[in-house]
N, C-alpha and C positions, 0 to 999 in steps of 0.2 A: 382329136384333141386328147389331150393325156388325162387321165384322169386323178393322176398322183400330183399333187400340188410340190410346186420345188421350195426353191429356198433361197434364203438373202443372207447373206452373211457379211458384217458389217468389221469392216479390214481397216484397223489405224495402221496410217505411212509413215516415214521418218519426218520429222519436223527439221532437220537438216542434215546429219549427218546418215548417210544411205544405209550406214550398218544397224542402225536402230530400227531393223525389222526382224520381227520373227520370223524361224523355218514357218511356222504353223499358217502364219500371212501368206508367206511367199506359196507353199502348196495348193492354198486354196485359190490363190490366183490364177494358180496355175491348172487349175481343175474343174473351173466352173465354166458357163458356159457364155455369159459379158460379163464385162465389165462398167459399172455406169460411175461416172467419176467428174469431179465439182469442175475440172479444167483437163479435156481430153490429152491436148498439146504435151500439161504437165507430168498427167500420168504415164506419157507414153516411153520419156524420158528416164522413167521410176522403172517398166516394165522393159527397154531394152537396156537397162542396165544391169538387172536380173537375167534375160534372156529369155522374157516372158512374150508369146506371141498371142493374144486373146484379144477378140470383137471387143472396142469398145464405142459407150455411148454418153451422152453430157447428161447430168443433173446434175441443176444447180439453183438458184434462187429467182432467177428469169424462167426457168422452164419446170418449177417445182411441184405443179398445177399440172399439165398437160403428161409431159414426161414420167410424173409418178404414175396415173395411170395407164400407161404405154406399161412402165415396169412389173407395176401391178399382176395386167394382164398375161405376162409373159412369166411368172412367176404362177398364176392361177395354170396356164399350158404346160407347166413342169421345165421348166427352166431354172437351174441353177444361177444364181446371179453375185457378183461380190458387189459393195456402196464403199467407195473411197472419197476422202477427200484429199486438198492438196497438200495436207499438213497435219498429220496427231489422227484423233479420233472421230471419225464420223458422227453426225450427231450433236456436235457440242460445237456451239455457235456457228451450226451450217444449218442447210435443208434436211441432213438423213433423220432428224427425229420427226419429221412429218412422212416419211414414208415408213417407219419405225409402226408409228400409229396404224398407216393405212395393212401394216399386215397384221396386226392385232386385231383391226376390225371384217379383216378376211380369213380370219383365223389361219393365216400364212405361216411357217415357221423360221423363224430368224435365229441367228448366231451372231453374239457380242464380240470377236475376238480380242484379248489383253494387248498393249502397246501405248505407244509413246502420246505423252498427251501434254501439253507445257505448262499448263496450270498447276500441274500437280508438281512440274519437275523445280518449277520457278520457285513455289511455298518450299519447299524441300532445300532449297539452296541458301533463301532468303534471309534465315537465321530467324524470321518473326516465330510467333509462336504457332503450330500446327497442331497441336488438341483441339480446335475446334477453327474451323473456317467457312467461307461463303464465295461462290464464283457468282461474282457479275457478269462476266463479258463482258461485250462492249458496250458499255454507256450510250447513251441518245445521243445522235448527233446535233442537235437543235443546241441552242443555250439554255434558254428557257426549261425542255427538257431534263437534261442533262441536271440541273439544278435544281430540279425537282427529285427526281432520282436521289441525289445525294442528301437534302433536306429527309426523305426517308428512308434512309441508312443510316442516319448521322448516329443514333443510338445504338447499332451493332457493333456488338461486344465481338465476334469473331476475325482472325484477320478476313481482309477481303483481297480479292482477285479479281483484278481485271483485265483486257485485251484490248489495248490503243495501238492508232496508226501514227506513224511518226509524226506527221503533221497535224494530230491532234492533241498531243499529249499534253505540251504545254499549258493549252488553254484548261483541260481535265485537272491538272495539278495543280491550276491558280485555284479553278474553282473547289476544289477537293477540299485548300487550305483555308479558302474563305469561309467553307460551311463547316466543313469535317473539324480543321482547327489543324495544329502545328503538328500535326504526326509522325512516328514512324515509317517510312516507306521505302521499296527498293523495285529497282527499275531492272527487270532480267531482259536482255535482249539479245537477238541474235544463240537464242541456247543449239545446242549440241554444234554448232558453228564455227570456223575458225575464230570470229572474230566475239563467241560469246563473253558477256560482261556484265556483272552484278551492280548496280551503282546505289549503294546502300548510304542514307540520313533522314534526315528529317524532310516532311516536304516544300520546307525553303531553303534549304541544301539542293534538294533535287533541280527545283527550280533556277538557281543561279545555277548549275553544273549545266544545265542542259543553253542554259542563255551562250557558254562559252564553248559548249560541245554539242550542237545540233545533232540531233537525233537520229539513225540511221534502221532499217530492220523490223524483225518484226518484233515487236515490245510486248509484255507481261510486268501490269504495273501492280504492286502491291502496297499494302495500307494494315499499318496495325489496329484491331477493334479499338472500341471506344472505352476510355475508362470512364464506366458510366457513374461513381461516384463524382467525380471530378467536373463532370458535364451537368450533374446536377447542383452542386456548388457555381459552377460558371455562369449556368442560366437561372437562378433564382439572383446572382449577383446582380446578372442584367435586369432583369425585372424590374429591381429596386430605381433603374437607372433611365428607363426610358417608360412611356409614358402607353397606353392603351392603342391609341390613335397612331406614335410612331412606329410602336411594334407591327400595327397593321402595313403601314407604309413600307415597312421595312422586311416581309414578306411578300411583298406587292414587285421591289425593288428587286427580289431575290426570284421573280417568274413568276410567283402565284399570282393567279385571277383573283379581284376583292372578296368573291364569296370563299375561296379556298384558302385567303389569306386571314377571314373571320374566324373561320372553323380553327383554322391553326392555334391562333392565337387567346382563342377559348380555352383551347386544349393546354397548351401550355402554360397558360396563365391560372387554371381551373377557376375557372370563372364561366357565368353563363352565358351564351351567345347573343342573347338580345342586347346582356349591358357590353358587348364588343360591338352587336351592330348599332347601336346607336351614337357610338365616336366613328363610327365610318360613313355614316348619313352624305355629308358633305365632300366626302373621296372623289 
């Protein structure tokens, strides 16, 4: 066994269009010694289009567990190794930030290499504001979830960034406008693609666009921050307007459990928790 430990070098692919790789990508592909990659089939596609002939092996989030320490080990024997995924940056909203960890705690050495990532290209397109932003990924798929997440966003101030599947967007956008409120938003899909397309308004603009243009690709949804003056004038409005008891109900209505829906409504209200839990006795 070797006694020089190798190394992981973590390679972003093109997120559609094939020329959006770097020389610096493709050499090191071409030089290591596997390749472990989120969908074998896809990268293989990637790699004879290049003229790249390299072992490859699957990691991905079914074998992220087992597989990472396959990789691990072969990386402790001096094996050079590249982590790709199917699209952008390893790492960011896949498995390679858990094997990222596992060689930090084997004190392995890794390489980050620069490339295409759509989060970053999406904000950049968007026209929203880019001094300061927040990547989500992909929101919970639950409802409940999902609506939870966004009830704890609902105060950031920076744009946000997120990554929907065509078939969920819809529902993400009703509930975004339900909690988040009437905002700025723009739907980048399908980027570096023939068919890429910005679909910039409000997110009840987005919403009827998408009722008469179904959804196709892969989606990066965007949301302008909160203007947190304005949110606080909106919610002290409300206060005035609904009563201890409905406000609980009415975070109950929104996914919260009644003990999560107290605490809430303490909080918001700045008021103490007993005099919340005592109009929820009866819930």
């Amino acid at each position: 066994m070797s006694t020089t430990k190798g190394k992981l070098y973590i390679c972003p692919t093109p997120i559609g269009n094939l020329e959006d790789i770097t020389i610096r990508v493709l050499n090191t592909l071409k030089n290591v010694d596997l390749i472990a990659a989120e969908d074998t089939r896809h990268t293989l596609k990637l790699l004879n289009h290049f003229g790249i002939q390299k072992p490859l092996t699957s990691y991905h989030e079914h074998n992220i567990r087992t597989k990472g320490i396959i990789l691990i080990n072969k990386l402790l024997e001096g094996k050079e190794i590249a982590l790709v995924s199917d699209a952008g940056m390893p790492g960011i909203s896949d498995p390679g930030s858990d094997i990222i960890k596992l060689c930090i705690e084997e004190e392995i050495p890794f390489e980050v290499l620069p490339g295409a990532t759509a989060g970053i290209l999406a904000l950049v397109g968007s026209g929203l504001d880019t001094t300061r932003f927040a990547f989500e990924g992909f929101l919970e798929k639950g409802k409940k979830e999902r609506r939870q997440r966004l009830e704890t966003i609902k105060k950031e101030d920076r744009t946000l960034i997120f990554y929907e599947a065509p078939h969920r967007i819809m529902n993400t956008l009703e509930d975004m406008n339900r909690i988040l409120g009437n905002r700025k938003g723009v739907i980048a899909r399908e980027l570096t693609k023939i068919y890429e397309e910005f679909i910039r308004g409000n997110l009840t603009e987005l919403i009827e666009h998408l009722k008469l243009n179904p959804p196709k690709g892969e989606i990066v949804l965007l949301c302008e921050g909160a203007d947190l003056e304005k949110l606080a004038m909106d919610e002290k409005d409300e206060l005035k307007q609904i009563t201890i008891r409905e406000h609980i109900l009415l975070f109950m209505k929104e996914g919260l459990d009644k003990k999560s829906a107290i605490k809430e409504v303490a909080k918001r209200r700045k008021i103490p928790r007993r005099e919340v839990y005592k109009e929820s006795i009866d819930l």
